[in-house]
ROMAR-349933 format. One line per 4 residues: their letters; for each residue x, y, z of N, C-alpha, C. Coordinates in steps of 0.2 Angstrom, whole numbers. Example, Ala and Ser with C-alpha at 12.3 -4.5 7.8 and 13.67 -1.06 7.14 Angstrom:
2
as = 66 -28 39 62 -22 39 66 -16 39 ~ 64 -11 35 68 -5 36 64 0 39
END
This chain:
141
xxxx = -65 609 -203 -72 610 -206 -77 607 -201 ~ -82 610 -198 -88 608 -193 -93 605 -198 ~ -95 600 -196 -101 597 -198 -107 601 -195 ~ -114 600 -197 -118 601 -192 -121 597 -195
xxxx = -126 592 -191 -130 588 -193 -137 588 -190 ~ -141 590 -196 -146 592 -197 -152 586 -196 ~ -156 588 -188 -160 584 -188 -167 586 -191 ~ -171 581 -193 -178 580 -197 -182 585 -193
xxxx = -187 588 -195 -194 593 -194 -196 589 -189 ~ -198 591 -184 -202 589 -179 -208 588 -178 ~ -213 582 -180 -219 584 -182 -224 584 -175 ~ -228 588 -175 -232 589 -168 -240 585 -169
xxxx = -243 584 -161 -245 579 -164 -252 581 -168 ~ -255 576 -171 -262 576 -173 -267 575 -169 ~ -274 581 -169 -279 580 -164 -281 571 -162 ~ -282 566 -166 -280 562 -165 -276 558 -158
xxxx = -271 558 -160 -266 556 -159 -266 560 -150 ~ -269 565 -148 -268 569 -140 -273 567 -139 ~ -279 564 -144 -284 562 -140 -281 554 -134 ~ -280 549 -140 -278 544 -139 -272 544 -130
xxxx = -268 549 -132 -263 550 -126 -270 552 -120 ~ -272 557 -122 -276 559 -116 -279 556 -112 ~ -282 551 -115 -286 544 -114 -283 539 -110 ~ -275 539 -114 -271 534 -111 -268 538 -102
xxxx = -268 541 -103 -266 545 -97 -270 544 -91 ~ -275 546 -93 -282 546 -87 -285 539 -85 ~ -284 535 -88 -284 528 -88 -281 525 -83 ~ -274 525 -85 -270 522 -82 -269 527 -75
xxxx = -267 533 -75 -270 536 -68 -275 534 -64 ~ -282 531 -68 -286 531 -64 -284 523 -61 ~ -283 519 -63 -281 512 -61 -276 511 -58 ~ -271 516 -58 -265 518 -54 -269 518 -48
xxxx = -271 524 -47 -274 526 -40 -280 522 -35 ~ -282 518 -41 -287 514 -38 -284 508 -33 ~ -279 509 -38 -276 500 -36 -269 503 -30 ~ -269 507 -31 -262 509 -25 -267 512 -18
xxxx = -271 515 -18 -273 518 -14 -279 514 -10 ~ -283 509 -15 -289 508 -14 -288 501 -15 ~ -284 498 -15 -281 490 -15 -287 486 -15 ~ -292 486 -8 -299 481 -7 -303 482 -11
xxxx = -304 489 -14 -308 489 -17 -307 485 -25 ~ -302 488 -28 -298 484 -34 -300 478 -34 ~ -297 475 -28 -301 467 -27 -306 464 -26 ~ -311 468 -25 -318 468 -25 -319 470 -32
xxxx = -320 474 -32 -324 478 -38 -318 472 -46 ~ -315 473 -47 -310 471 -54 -308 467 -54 ~ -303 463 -50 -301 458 -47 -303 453 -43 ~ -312 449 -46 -315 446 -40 -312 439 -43
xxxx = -317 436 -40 -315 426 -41 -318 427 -48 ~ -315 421 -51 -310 417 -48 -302 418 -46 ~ -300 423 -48 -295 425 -46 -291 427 -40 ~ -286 426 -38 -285 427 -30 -284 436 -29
xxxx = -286 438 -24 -284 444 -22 -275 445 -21 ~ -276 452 -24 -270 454 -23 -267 456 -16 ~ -262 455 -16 -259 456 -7 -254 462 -8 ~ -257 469 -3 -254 476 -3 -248 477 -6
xxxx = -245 472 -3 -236 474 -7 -233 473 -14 ~ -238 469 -17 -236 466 -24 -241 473 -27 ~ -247 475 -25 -251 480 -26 -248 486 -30 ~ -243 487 -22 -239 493 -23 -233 494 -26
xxxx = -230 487 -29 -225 488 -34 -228 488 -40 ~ -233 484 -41 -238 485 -49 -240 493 -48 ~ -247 497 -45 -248 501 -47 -243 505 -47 ~ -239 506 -47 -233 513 -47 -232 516 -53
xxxx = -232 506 -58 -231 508 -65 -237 510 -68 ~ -243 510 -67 -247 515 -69 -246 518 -70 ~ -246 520 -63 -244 530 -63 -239 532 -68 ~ -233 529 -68 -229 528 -73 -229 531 -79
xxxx = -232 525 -79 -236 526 -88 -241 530 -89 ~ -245 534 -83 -248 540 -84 -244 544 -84 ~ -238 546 -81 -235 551 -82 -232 551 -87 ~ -230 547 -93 -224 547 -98 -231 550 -102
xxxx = -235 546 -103 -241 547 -109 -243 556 -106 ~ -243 559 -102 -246 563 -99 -240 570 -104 ~ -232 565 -100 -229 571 -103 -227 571 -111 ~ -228 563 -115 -228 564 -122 -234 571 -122
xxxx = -240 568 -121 -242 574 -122 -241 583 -121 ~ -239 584 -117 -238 592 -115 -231 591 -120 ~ -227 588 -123 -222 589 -128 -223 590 -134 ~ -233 586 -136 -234 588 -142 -228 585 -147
xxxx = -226 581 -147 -220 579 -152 -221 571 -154 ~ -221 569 -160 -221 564 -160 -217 558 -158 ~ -211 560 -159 -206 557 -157 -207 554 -150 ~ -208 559 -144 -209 555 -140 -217 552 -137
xxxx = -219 554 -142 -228 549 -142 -228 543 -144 ~ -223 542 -150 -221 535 -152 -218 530 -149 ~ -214 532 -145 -212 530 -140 -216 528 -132 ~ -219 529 -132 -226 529 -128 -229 521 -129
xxxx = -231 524 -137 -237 520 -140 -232 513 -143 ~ -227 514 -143 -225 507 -141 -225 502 -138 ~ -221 504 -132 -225 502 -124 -232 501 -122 ~ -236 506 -124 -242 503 -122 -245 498 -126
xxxx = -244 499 -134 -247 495 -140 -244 487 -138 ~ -239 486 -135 -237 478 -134 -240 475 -128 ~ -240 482 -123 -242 479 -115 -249 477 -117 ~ -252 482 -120 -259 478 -121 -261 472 -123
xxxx = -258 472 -130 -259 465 -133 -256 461 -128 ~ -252 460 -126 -248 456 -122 -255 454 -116 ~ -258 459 -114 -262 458 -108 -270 455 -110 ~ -270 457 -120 -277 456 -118 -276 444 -121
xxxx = -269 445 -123 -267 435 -121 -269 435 -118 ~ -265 434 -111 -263 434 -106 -271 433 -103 ~ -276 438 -103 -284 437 -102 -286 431 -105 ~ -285 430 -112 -287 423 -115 -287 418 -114
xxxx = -279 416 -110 -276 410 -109 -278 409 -101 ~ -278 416 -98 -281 413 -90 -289 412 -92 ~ -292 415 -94 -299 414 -93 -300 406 -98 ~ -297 403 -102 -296 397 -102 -292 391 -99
xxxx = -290 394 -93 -290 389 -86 -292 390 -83 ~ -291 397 -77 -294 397 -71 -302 400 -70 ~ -301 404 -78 -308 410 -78 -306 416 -76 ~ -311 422 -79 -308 427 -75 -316 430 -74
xxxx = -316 434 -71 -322 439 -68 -326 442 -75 ~ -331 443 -75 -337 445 -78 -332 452 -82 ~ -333 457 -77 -328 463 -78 -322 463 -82 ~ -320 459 -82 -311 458 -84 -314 458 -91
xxxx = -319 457 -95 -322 455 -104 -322 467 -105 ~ -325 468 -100 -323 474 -102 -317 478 -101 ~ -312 475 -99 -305 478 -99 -304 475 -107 ~ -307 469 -108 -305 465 -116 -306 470 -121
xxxx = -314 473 -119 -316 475 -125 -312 485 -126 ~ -311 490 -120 -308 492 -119 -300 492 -122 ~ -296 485 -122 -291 486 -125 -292 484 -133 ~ -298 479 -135 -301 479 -141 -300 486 -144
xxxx = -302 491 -142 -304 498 -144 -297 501 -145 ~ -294 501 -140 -287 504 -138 -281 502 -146 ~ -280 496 -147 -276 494 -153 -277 496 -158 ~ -283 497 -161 -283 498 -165 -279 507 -167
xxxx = -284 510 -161 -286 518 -159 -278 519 -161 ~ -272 517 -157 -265 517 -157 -264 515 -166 ~ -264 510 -167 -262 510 -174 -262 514 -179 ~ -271 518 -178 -272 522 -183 -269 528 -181
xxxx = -269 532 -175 -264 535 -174 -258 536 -176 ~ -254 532 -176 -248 529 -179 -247 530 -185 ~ -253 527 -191 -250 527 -197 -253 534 -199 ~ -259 538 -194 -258 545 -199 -252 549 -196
xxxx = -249 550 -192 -244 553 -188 -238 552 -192 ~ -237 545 -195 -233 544 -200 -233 547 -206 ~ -239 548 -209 -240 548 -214 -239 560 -215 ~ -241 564 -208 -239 567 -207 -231 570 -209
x = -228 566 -207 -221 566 -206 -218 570 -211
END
């Protein structure tokens, strides 16, 4: 006798929820490129003092995962599936939090650039965006 195992409904995403990826995608592409192609600039414009500049080669092992992560969020999106959009948003939802520490505890020792408060307040915005995403997707289900 053959089993089949019968997987769950596949829920597709909510306007919402491609807004959030679409966003996330362009983003990180744009930072991707900035930072892999346009290094001085990065470091001038985003990356000023007190902070040290970034040196080409470590540049181009970080920005790749940008792109990276615009591609995956790019192609959650063109899958329209939640499944792999949650998978996405978990990755990003930690990296963020993770980065906007990380911003707190350096700009309580070395400082960071005027700028870098608006990377803050952009991942400010972005957690939440994610969250609520999440739990009506969920609630889709």
């Amino acid at each position: 006798m053959q089993q089949t195992l019968s997987s769950p409904k596949e829920t597709t995403l909510l306007p919402f929820t491609r807004l959030v990826l679409g966003v996330s995608a362009v983003v990180q592409l744009i930072f991707g490129l900035l930072g892999l192609f346009l290094t001085d600039l990065w470091n001038s414009l985003i990356w000023t003092a007190p902070l040290p500049h970034w040196p080409n080669e470590i540049a181009y092992f970080t920005f790749i995962n940008y792109l990276a992560t615009a591609a995956a969020a790019a192609f959650a999106l063109y899958q329209n599936r939640w499944s792999g959009a949650r998978v996405y948003f978990v990755f990003s939802f930690i990296y963020n939090l993770l980065s906007l520490i990380v911003v707190f505890i350096t700009a309580g020792t070395i400082g960071v650039p005027t700028i870098m408060w608006l990377l803050v307040v952009l991942g400010v915005i972005y957690l939440p965006a994610v969250a609520f995403a999440w739990q009506r997707q969920s609630q889709a289900e």
